[in-house]
C-alpha positions as CSV (number, residue, x, y, z in Angstrom):
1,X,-138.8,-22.0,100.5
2,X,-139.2,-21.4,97.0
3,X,-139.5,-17.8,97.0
4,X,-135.8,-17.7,98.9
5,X,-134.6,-19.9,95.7
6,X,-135.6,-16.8,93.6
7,X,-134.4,-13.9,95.8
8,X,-131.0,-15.8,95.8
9,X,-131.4,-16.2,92.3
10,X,-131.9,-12.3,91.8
11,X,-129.0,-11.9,93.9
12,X,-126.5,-13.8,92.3
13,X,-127.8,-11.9,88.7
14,X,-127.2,-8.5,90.4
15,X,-124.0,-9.2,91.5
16,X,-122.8,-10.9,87.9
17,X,-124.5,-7.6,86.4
18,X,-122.3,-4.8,89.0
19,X,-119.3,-6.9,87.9
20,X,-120.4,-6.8,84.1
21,X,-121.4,-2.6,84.4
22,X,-118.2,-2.0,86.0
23,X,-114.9,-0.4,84.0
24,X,-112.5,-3.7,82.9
25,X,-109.7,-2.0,83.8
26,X,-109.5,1.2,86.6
27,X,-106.9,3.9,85.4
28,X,-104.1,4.9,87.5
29,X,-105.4,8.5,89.1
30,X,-103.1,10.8,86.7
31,X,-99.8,12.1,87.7
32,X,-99.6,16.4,88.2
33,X,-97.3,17.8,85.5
34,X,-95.2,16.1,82.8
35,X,-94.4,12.0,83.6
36,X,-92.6,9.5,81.8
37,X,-93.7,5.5,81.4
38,X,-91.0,2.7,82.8
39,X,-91.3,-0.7,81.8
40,X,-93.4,-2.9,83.2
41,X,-92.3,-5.7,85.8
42,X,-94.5,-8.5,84.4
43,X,-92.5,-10.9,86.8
44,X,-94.7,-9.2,89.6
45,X,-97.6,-8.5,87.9
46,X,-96.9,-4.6,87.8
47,X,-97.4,-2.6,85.0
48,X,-98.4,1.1,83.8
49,X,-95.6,2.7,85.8
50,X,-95.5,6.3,85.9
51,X,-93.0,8.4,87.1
52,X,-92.6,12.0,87.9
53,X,-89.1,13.9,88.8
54,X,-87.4,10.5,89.5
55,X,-85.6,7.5,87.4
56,X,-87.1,4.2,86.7
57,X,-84.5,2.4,88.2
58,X,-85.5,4.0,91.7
59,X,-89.3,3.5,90.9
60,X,-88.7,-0.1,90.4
61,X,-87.0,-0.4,93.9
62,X,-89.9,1.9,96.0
63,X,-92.7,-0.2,93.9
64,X,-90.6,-3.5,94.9
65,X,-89.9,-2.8,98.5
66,X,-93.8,-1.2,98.4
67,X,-95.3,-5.0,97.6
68,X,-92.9,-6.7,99.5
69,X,-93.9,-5.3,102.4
70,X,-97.7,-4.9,102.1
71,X,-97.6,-9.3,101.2
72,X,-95.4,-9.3,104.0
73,X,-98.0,-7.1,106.8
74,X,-101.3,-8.7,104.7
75,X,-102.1,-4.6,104.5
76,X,-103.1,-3.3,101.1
77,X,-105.7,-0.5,102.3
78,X,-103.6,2.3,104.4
79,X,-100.0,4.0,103.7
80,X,-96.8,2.3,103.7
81,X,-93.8,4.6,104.3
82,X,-90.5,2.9,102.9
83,X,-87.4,5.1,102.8
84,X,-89.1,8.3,102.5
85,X,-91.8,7.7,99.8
86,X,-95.6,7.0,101.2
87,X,-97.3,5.0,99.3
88,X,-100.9,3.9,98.9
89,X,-104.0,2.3,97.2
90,X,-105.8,4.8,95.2
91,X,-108.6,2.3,93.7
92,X,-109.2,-1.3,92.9
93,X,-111.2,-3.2,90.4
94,X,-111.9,-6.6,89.2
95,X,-108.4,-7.0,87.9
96,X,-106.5,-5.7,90.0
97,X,-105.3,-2.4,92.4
98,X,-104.0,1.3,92.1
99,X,-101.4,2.5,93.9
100,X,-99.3,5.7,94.1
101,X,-96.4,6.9,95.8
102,X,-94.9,9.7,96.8
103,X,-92.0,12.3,98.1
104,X,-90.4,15.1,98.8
105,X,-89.4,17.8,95.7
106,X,-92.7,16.5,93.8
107,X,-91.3,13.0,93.0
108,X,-94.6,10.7,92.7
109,X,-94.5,7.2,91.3
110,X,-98.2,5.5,90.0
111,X,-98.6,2.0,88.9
112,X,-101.1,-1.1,88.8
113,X,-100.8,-4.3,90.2
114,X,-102.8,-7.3,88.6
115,X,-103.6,-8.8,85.5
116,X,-104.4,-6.0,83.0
């Protein structure tokens, strides 16, 4: 009994140390070719947009429809296509998740959803 009080105890320092050794924030995977930064939607919690051969205005739309519809299916591990842009998870961390999207003619859209 008292050894599995110390193997639990290892555990739980392990796990406090992988969180501690990991990156505090993930980086969006980089956009190919020049991009340009949109403002972020703090409202939903989304921010470093990028986007590549396509306005902000449309970006904000794909990323909205994008969440709404991932909260809406619980799905946030496998491509979403919404009015021809696919979009997917690229990477999570503590703080929140990667996503990217894209389309025909090159168009590609990258942001992060969470707190940082």
């Amino acid at each position: 009994m008292h050894l599995s009080a110390k193997l639990l105890a290892l555990v739980a320092v392990l796990a406090c140390a992988a969180v501690l050794v990991a990156p505090a924030a993930a980086n969006v995977p980089p956009l190919r070719g020049p991009s340009q930064s949109c403002k972020e939607m703090k409202w939903a919690y989304i921010n470093r947009i990028k986007v590549q051969k396509v306005g902000c205005k449309e970006a904000r739309g794909v990323i909205v429809r994008y969440t709404r519809l991932m909260n809406k299916r619980l799905q946030h591990d496998w491509e979403i296509t919404i009015r021809g842009w696919t979009c997917d998870l690229t990477g999570r961390d503590y703080y929140g998740d990667s996503h990217r999207c894209r389309a025909s003619g090159g168009r590609a859209i990258s942001f992060r959803r969470g707190t940082h």
